[in-house]
mmCIF file of the N, C-alpha and C atoms, coordinates in Angstrom:
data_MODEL
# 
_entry.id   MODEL 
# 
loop_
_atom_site.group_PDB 
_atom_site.id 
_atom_site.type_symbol 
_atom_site.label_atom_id 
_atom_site.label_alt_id 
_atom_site.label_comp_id 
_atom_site.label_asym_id 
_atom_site.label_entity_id 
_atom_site.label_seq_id 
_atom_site.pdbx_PDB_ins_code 
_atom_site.Cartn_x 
_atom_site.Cartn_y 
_atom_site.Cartn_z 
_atom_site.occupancy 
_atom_site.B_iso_or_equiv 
_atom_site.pdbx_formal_charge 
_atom_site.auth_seq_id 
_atom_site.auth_comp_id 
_atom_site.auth_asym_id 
_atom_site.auth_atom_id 
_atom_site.pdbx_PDB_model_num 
ATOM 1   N N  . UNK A 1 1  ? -12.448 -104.500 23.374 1.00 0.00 ? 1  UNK A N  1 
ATOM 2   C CA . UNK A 1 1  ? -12.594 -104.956 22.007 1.00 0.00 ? 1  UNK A CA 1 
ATOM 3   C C  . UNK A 1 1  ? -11.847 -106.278 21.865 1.00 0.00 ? 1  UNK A C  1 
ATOM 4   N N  . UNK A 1 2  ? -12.350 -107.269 21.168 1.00 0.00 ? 2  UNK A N  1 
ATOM 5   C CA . UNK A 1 2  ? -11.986 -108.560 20.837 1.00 0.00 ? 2  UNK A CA 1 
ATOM 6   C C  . UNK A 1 2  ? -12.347 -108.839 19.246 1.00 0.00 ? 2  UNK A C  1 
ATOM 7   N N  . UNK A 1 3  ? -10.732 -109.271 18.575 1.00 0.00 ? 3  UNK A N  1 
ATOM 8   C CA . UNK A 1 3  ? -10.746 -109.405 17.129 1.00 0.00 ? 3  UNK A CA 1 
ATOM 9   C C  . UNK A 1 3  ? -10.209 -111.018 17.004 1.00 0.00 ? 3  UNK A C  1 
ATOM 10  N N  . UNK A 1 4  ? -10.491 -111.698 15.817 1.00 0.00 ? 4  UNK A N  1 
ATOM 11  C CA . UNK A 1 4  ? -9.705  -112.661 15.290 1.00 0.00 ? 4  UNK A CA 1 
ATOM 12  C C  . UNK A 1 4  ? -9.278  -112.182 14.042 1.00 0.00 ? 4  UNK A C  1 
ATOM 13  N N  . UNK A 1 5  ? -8.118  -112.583 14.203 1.00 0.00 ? 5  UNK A N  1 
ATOM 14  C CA . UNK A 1 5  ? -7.377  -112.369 12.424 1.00 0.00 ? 5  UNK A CA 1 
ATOM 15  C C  . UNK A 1 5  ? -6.363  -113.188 11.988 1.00 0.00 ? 5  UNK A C  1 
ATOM 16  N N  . UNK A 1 6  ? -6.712  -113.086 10.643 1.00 0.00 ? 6  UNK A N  1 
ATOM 17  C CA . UNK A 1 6  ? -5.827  -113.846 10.104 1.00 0.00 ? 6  UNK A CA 1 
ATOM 18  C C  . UNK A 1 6  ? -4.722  -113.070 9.626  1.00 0.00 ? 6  UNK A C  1 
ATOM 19  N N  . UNK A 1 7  ? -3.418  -113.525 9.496  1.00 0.00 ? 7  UNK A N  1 
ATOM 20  C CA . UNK A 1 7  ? -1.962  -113.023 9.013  1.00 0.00 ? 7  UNK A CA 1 
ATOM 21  C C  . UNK A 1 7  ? -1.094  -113.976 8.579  1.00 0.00 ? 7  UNK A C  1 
ATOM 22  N N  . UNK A 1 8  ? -0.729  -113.007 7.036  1.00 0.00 ? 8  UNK A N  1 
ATOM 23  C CA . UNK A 1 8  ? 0.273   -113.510 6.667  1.00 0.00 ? 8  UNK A CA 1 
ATOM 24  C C  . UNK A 1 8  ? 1.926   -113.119 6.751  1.00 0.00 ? 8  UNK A C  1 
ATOM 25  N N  . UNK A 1 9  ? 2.702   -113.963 6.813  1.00 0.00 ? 9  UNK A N  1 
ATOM 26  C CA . UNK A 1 9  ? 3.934   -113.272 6.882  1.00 0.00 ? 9  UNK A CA 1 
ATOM 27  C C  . UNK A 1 9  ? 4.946   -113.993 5.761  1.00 0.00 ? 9  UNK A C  1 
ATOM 28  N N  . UNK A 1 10 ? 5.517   -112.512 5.316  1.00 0.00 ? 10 UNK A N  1 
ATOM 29  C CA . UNK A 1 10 ? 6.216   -112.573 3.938  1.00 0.00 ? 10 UNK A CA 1 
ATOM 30  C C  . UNK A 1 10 ? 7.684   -112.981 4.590  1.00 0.00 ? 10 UNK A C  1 
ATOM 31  N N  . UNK A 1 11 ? 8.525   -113.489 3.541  1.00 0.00 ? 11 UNK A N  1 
ATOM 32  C CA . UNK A 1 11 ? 9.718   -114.313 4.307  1.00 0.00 ? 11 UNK A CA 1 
ATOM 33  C C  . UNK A 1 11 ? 10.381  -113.668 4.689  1.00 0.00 ? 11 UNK A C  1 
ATOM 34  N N  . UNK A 1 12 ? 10.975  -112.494 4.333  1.00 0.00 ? 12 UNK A N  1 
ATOM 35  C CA . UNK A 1 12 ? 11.706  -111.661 5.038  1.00 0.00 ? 12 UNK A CA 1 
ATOM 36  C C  . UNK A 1 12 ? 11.301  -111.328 6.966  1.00 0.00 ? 12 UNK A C  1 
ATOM 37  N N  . UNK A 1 13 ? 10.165  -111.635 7.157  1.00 0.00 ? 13 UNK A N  1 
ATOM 38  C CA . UNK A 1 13 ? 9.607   -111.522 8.379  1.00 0.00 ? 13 UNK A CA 1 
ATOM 39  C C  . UNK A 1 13 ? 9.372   -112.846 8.941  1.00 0.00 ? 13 UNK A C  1 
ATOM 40  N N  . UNK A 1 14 ? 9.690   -113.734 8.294  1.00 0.00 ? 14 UNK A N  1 
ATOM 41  C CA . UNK A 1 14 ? 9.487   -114.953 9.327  1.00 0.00 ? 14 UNK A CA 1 
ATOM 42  C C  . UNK A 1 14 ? 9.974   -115.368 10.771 1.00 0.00 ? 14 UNK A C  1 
ATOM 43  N N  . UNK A 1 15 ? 11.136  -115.079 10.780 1.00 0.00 ? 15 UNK A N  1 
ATOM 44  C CA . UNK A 1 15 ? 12.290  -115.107 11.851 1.00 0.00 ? 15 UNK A CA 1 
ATOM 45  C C  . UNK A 1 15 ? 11.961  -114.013 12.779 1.00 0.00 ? 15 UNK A C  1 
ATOM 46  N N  . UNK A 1 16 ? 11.452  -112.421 12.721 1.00 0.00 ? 16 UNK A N  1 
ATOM 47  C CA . UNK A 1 16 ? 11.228  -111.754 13.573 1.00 0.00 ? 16 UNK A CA 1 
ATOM 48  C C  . UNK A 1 16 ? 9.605   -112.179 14.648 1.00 0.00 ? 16 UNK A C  1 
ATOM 49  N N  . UNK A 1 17 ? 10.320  -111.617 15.749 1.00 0.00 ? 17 UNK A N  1 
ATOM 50  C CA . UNK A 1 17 ? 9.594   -112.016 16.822 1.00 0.00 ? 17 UNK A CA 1 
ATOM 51  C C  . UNK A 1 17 ? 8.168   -110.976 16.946 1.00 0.00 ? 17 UNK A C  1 
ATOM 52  N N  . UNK A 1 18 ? 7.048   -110.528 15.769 1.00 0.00 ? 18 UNK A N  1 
ATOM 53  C CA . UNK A 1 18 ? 6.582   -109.657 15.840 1.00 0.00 ? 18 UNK A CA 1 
ATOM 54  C C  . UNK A 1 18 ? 5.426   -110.142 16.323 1.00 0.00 ? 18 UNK A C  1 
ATOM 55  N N  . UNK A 1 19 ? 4.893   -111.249 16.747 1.00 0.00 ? 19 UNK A N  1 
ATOM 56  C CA . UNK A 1 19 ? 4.117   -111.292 17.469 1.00 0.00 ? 19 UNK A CA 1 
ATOM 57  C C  . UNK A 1 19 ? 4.383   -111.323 18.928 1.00 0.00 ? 19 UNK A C  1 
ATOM 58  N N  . UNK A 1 20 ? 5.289   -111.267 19.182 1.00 0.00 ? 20 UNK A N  1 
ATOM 59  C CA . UNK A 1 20 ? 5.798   -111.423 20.897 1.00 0.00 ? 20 UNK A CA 1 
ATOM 60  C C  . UNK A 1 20 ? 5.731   -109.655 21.173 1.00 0.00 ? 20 UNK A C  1 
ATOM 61  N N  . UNK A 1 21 ? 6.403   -108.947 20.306 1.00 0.00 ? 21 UNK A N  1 
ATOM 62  C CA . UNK A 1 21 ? 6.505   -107.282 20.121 1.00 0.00 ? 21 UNK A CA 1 
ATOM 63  C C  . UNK A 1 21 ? 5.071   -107.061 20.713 1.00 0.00 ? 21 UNK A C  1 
ATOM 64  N N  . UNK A 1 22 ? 3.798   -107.680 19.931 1.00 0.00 ? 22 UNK A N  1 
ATOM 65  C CA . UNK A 1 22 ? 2.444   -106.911 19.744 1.00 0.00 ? 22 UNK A CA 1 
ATOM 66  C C  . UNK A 1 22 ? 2.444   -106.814 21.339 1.00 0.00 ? 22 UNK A C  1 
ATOM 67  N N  . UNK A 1 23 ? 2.082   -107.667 22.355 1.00 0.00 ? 23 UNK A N  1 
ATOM 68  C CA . UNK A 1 23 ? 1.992   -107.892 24.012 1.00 0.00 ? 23 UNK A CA 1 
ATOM 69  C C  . UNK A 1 23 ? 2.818   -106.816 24.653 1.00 0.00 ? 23 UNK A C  1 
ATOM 70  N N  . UNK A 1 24 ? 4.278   -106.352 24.299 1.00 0.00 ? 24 UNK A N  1 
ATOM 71  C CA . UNK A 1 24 ? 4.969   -105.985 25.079 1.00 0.00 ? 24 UNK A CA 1 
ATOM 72  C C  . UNK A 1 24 ? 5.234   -104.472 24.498 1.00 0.00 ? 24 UNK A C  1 
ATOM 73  N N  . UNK A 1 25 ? 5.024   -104.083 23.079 1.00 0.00 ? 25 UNK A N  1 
ATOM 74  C CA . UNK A 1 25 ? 4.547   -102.930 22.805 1.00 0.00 ? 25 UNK A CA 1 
ATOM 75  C C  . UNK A 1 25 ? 3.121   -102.127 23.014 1.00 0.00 ? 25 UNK A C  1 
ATOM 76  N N  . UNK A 1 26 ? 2.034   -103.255 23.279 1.00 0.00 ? 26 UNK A N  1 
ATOM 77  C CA . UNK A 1 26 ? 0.661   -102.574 23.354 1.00 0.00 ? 26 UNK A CA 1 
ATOM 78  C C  . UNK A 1 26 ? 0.056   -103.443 24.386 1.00 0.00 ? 26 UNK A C  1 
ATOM 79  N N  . UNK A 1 27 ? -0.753  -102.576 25.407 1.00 0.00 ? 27 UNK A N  1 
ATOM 80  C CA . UNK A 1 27 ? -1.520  -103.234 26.495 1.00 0.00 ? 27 UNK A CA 1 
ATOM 81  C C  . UNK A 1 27 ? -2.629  -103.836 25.660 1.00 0.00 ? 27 UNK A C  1 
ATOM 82  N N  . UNK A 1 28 ? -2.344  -105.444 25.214 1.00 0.00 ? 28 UNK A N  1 
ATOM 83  C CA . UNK A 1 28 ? -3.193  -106.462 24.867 1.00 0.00 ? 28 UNK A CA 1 
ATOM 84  C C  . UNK A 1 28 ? -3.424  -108.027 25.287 1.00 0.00 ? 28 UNK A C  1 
ATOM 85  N N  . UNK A 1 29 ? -4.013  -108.312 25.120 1.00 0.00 ? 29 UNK A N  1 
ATOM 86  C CA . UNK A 1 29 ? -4.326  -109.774 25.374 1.00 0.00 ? 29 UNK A CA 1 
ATOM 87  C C  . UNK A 1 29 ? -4.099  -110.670 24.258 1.00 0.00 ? 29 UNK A C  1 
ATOM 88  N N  . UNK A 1 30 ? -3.475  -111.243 23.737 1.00 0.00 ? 30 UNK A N  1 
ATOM 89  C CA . UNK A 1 30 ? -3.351  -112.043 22.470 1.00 0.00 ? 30 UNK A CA 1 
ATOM 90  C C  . UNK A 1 30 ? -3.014  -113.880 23.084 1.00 0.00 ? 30 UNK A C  1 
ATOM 91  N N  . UNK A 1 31 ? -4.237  -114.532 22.063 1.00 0.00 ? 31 UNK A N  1 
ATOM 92  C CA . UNK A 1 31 ? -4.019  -115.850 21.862 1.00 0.00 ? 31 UNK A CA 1 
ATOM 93  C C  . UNK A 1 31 ? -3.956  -116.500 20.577 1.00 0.00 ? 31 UNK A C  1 
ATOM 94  N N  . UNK A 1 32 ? -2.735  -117.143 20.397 1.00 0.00 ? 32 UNK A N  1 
ATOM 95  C CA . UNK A 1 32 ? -2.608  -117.941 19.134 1.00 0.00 ? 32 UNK A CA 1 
ATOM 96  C C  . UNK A 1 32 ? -3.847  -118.866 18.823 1.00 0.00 ? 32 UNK A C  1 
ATOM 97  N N  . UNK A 1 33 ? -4.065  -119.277 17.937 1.00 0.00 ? 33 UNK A N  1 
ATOM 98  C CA . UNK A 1 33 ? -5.262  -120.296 18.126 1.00 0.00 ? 33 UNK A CA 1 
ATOM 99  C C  . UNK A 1 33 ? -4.771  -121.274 16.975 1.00 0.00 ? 33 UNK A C  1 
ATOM 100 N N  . UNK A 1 34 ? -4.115  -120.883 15.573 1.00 0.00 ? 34 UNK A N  1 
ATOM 101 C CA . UNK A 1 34 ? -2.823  -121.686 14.750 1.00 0.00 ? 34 UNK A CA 1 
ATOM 102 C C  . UNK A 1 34 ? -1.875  -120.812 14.396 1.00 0.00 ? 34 UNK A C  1 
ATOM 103 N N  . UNK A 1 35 ? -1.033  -121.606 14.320 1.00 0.00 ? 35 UNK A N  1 
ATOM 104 C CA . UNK A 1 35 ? 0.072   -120.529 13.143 1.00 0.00 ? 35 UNK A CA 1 
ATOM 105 C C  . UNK A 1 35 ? 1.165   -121.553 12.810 1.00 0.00 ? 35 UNK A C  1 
ATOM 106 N N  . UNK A 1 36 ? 1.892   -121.471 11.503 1.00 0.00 ? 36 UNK A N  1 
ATOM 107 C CA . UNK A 1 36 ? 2.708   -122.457 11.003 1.00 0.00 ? 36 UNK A CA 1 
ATOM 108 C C  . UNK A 1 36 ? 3.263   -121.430 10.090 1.00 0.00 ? 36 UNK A C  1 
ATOM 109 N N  . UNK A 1 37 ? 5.329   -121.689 10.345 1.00 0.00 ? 37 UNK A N  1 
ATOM 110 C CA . UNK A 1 37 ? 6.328   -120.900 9.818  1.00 0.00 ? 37 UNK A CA 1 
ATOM 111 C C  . UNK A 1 37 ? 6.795   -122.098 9.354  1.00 0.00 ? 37 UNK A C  1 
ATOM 112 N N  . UNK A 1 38 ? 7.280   -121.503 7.679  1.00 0.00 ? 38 UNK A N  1 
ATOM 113 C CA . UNK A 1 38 ? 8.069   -122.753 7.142  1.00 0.00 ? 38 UNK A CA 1 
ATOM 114 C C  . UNK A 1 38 ? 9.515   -121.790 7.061  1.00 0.00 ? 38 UNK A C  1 
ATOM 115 N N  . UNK A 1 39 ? 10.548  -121.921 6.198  1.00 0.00 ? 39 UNK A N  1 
ATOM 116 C CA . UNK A 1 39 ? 11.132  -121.862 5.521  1.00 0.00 ? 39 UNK A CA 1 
ATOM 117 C C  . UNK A 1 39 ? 10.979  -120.801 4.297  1.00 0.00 ? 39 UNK A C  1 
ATOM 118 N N  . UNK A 1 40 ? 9.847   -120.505 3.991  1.00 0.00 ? 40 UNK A N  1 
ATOM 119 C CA . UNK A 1 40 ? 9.432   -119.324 3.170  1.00 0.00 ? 40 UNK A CA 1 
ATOM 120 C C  . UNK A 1 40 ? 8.612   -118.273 3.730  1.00 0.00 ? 40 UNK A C  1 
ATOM 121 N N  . UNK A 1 41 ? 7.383   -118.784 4.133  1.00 0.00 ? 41 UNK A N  1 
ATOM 122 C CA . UNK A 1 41 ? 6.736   -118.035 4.600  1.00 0.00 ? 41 UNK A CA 1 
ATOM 123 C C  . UNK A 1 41 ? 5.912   -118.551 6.336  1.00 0.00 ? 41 UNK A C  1 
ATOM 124 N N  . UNK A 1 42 ? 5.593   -117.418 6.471  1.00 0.00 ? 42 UNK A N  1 
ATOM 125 C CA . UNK A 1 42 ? 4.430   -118.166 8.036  1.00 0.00 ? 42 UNK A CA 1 
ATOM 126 C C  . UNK A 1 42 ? 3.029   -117.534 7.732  1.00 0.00 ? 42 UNK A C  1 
ATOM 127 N N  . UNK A 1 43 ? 2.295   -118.058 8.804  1.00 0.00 ? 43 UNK A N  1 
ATOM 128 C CA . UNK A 1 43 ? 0.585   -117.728 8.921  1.00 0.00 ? 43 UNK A CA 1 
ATOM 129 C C  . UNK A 1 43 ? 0.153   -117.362 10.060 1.00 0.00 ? 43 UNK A C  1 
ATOM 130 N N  . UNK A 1 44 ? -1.057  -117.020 10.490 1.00 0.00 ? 44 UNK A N  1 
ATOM 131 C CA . UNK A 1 44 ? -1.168  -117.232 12.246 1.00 0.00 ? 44 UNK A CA 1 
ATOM 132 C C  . UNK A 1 44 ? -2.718  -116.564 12.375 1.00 0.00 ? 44 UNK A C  1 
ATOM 133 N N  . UNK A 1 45 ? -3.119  -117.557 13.273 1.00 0.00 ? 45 UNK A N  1 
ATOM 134 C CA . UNK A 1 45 ? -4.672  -116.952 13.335 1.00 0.00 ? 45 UNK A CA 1 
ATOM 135 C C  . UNK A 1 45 ? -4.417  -116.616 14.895 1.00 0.00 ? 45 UNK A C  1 
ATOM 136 N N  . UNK A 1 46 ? -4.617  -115.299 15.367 1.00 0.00 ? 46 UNK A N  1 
ATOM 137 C CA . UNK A 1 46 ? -4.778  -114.768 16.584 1.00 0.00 ? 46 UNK A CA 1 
ATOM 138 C C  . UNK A 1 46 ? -6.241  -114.018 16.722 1.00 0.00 ? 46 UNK A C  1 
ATOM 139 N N  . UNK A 1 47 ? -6.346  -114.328 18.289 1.00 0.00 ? 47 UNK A N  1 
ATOM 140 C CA . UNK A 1 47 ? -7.396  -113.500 18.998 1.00 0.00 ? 47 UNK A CA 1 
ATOM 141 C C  . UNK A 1 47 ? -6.572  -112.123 19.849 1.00 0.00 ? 47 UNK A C  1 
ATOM 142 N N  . UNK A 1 48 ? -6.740  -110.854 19.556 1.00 0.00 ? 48 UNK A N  1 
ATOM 143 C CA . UNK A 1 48 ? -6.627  -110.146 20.188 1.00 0.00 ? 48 UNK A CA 1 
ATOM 144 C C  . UNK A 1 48 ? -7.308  -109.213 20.975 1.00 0.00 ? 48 UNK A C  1 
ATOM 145 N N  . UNK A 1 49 ? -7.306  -108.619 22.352 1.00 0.00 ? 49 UNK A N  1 
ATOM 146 C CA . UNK A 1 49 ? -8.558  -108.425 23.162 1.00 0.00 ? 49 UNK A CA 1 
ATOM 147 C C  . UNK A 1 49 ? -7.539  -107.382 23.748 1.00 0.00 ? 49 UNK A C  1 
ATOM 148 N N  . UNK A 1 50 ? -8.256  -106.022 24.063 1.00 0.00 ? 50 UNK A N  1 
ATOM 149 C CA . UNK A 1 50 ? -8.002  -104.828 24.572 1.00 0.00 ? 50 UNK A CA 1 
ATOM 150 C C  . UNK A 1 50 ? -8.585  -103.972 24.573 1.00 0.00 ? 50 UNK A C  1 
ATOM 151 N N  . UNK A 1 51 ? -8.105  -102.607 24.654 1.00 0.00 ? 51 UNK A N  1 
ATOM 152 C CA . UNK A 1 51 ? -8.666  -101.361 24.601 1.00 0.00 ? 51 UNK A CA 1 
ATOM 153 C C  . UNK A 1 51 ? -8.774  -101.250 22.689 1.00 0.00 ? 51 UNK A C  1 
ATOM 154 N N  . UNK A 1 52 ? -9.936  -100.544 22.385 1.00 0.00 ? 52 UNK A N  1 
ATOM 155 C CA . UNK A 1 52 ? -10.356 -100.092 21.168 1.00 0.00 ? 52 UNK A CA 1 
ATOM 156 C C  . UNK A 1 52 ? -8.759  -99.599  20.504 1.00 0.00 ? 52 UNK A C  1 
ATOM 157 N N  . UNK A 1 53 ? -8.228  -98.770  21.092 1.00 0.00 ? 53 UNK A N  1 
ATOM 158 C CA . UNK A 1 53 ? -7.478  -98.058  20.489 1.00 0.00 ? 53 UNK A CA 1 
ATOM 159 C C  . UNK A 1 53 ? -6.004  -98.907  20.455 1.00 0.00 ? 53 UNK A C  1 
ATOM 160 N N  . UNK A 1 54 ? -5.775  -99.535  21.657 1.00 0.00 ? 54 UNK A N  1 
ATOM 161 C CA . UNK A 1 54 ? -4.455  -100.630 21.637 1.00 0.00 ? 54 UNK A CA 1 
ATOM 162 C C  . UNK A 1 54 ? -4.945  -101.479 20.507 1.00 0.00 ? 54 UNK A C  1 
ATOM 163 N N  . UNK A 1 55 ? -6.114  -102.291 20.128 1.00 0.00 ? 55 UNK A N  1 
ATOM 164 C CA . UNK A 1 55 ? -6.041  -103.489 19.364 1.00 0.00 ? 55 UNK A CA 1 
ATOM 165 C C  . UNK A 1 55 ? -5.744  -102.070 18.280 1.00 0.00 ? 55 UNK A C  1 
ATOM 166 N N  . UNK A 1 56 ? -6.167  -101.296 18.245 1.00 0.00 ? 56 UNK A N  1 
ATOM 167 C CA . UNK A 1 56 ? -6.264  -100.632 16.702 1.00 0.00 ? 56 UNK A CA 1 
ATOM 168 C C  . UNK A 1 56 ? -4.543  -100.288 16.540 1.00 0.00 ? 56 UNK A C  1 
ATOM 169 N N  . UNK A 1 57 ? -3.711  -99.961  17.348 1.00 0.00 ? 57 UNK A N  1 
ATOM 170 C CA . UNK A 1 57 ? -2.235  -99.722  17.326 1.00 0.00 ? 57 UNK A CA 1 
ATOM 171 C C  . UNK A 1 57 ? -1.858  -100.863 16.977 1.00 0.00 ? 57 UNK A C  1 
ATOM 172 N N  . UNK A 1 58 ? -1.905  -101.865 17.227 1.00 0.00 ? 58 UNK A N  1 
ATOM 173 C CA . UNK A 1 58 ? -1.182  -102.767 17.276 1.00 0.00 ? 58 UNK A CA 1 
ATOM 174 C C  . UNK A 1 58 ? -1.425  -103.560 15.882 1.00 0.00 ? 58 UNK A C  1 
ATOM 175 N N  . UNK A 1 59 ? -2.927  -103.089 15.410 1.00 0.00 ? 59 UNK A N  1 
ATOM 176 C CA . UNK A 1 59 ? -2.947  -104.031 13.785 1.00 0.00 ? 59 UNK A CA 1 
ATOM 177 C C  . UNK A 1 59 ? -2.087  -102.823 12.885 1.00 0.00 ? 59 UNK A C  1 
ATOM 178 N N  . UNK A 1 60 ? -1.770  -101.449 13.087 1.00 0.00 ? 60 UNK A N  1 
ATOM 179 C CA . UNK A 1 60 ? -1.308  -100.853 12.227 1.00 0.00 ? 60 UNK A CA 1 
ATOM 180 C C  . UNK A 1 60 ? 0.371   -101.159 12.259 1.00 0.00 ? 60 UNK A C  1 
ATOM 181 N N  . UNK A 1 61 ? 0.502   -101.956 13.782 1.00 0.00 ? 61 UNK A N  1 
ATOM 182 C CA . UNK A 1 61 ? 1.858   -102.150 13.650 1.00 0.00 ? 61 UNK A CA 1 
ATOM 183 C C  . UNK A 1 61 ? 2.166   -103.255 12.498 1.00 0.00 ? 61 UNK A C  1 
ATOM 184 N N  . UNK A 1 62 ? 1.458   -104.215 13.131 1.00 0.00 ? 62 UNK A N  1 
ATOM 185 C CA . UNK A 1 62 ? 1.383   -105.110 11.965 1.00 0.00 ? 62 UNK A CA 1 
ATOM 186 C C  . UNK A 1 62 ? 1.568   -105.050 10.489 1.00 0.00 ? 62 UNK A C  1 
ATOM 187 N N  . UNK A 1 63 ? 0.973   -104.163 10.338 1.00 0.00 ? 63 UNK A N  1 
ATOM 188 C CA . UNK A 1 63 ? 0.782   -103.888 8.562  1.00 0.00 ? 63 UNK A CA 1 
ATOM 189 C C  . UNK A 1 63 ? 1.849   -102.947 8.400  1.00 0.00 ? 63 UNK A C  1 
ATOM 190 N N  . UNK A 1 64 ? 2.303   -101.925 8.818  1.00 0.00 ? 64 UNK A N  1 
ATOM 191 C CA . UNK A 1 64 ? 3.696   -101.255 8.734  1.00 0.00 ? 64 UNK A CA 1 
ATOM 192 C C  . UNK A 1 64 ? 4.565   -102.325 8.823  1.00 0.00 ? 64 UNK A C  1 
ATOM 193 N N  . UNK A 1 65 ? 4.863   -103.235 9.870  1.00 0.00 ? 65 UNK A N  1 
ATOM 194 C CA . UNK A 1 65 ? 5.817   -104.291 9.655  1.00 0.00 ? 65 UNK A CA 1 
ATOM 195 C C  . UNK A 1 65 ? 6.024   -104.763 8.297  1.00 0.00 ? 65 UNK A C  1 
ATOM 196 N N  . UNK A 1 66 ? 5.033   -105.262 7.758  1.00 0.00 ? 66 UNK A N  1 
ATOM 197 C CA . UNK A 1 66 ? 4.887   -105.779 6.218  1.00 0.00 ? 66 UNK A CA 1 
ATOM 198 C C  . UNK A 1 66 ? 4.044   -106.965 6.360  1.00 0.00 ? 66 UNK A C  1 
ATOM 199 N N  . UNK A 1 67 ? 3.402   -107.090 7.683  1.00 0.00 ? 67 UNK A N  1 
ATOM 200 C CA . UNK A 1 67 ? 2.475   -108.655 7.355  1.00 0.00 ? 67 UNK A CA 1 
ATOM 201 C C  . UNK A 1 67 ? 1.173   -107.961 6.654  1.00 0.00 ? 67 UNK A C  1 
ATOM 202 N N  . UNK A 1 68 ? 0.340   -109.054 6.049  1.00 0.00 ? 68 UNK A N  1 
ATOM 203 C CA . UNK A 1 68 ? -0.799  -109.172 5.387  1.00 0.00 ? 68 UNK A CA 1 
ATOM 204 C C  . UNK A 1 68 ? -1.673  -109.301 6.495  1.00 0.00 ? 68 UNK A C  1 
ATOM 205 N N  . UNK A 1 69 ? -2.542  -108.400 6.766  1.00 0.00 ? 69 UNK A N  1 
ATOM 206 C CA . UNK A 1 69 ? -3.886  -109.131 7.279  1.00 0.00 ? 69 UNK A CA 1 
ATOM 207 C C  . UNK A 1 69 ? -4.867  -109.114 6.567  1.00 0.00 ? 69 UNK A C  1 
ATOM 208 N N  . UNK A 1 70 ? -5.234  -111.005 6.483  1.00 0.00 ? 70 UNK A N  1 
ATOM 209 C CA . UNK A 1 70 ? -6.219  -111.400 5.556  1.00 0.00 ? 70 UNK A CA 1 
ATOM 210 C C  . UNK A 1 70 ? -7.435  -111.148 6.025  1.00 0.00 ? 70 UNK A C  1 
ATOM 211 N N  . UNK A 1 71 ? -7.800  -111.118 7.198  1.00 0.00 ? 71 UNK A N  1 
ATOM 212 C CA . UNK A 1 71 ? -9.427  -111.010 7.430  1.00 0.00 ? 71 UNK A CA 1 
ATOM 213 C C  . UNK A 1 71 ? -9.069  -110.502 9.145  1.00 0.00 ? 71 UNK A C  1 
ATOM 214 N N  . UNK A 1 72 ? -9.874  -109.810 9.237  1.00 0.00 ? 72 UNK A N  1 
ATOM 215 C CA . UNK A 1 72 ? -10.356 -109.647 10.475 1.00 0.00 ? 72 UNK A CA 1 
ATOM 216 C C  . UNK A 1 72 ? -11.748 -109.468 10.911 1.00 0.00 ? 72 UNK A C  1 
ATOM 217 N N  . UNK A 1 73 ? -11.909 -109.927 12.321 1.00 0.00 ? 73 UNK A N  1 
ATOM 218 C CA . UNK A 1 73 ? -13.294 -110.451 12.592 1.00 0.00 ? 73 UNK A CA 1 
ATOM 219 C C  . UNK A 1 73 ? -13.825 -109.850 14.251 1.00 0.00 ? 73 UNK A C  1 
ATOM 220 N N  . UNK A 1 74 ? -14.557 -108.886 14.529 1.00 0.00 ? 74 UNK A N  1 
ATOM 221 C CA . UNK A 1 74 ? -14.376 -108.416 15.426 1.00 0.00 ? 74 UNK A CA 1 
ATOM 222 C C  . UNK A 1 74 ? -15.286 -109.448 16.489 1.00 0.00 ? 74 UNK A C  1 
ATOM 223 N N  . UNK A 1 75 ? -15.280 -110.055 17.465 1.00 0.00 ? 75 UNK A N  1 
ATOM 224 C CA . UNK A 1 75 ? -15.661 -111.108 18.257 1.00 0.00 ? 75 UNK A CA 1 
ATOM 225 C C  . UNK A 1 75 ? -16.307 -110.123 19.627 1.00 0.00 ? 75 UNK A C  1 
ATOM 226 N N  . UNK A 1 76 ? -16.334 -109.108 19.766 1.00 0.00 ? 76 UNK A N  1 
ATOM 227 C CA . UNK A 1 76 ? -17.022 -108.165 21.315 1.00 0.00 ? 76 UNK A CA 1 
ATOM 228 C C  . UNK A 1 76 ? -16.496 -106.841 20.967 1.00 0.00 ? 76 UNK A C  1 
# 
């Protein structure tokens, strides 16, 4: 399975390393394609590619963390 998504991250989460987590907590493939952290908040458009059930762990990590995912787009 191969997704693009978009995410937002609320400021309290800017500084944590939770996209580095997603790779090393779940057998995935992830590529940045943008992302920009200010001072308040960050963004980030990733491709993630794996097993059905890893990409699916790994967006619930996400959203338990507290990021927003704005869209997702399944690509295969």
């Amino acid at each position: 399975m191969k997704i693009k998504i978009d995410l937002n991250f609320p400021p309290e989460l800017k500084d944590d390393p939770l996209i580095c987590e997603l790779c090393k907590k779940f057998d995935i493939i992830l590529n940045i394609l943008e992302a920009s952290f200010s001072t308040d908040v960050g963004w980030a458009l990733l491709v993630i590619e794996g097993e059905e059930a890893d990409v699916n762990k790994s967006l619930q990590y996400l959203k338990d963390s507290g990021v927003e995912i704005k869209e997702a787009q399944t690509l295969s």
